[in-house]
C-alpha positions in Angstrom: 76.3 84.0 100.2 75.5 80.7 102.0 75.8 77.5 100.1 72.7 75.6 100.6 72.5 71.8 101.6 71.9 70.4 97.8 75.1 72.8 96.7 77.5 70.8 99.9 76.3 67.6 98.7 77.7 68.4 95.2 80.5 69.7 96.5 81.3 66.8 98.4 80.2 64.3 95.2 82.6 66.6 93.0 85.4 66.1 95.4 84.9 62.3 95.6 85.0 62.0 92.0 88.1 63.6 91.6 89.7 61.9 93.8 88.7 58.7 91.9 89.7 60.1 88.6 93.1 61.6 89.9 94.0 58.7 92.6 92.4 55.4 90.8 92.3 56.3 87.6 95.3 58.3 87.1 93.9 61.2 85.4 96.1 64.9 86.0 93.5 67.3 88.4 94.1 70.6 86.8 92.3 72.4 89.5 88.8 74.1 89.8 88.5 76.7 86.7 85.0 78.0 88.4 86.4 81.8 88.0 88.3 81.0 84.9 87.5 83.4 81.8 85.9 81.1 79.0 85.3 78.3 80.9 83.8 75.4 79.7 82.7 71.8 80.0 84.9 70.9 77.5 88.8 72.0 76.3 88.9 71.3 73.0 92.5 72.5 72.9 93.3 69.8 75.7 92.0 67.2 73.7 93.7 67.7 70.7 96.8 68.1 73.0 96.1 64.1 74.0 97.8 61.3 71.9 95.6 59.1 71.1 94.7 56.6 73.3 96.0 58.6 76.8 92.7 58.9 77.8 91.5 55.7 78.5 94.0 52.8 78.1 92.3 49.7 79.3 95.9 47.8 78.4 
């Protein structure tokens, strides 16, 4: 299956975000879950894992 040009572009925007988050902001990259069983937008068993205040510490 070929991706088309709209699904490269989001690729590439996907890529540049992470970057920002993992390199500038110093967030962990846990990789892409795409084929992951239950994946989801959300890991509501990695954020209860957080302390408080890990994920954004403007300090």
């Amino acid at each position: 299956m070929q991706t088309s040009v709209v699904g490269q572009i989001e690729k590439k925007t996907q890529k540049r975000l992470v970057r920002l988050f993992r390199d500038t902001l110093g967030y962990a990259y846990l990789g892409n879950w795409i084929d992951r069983e239950n994946n989801r937008n959300v890991e509501p068993d990695l954020l209860r894992s957080c302390p408080q205040g890990c994920i954004c510490n403007l300090n």
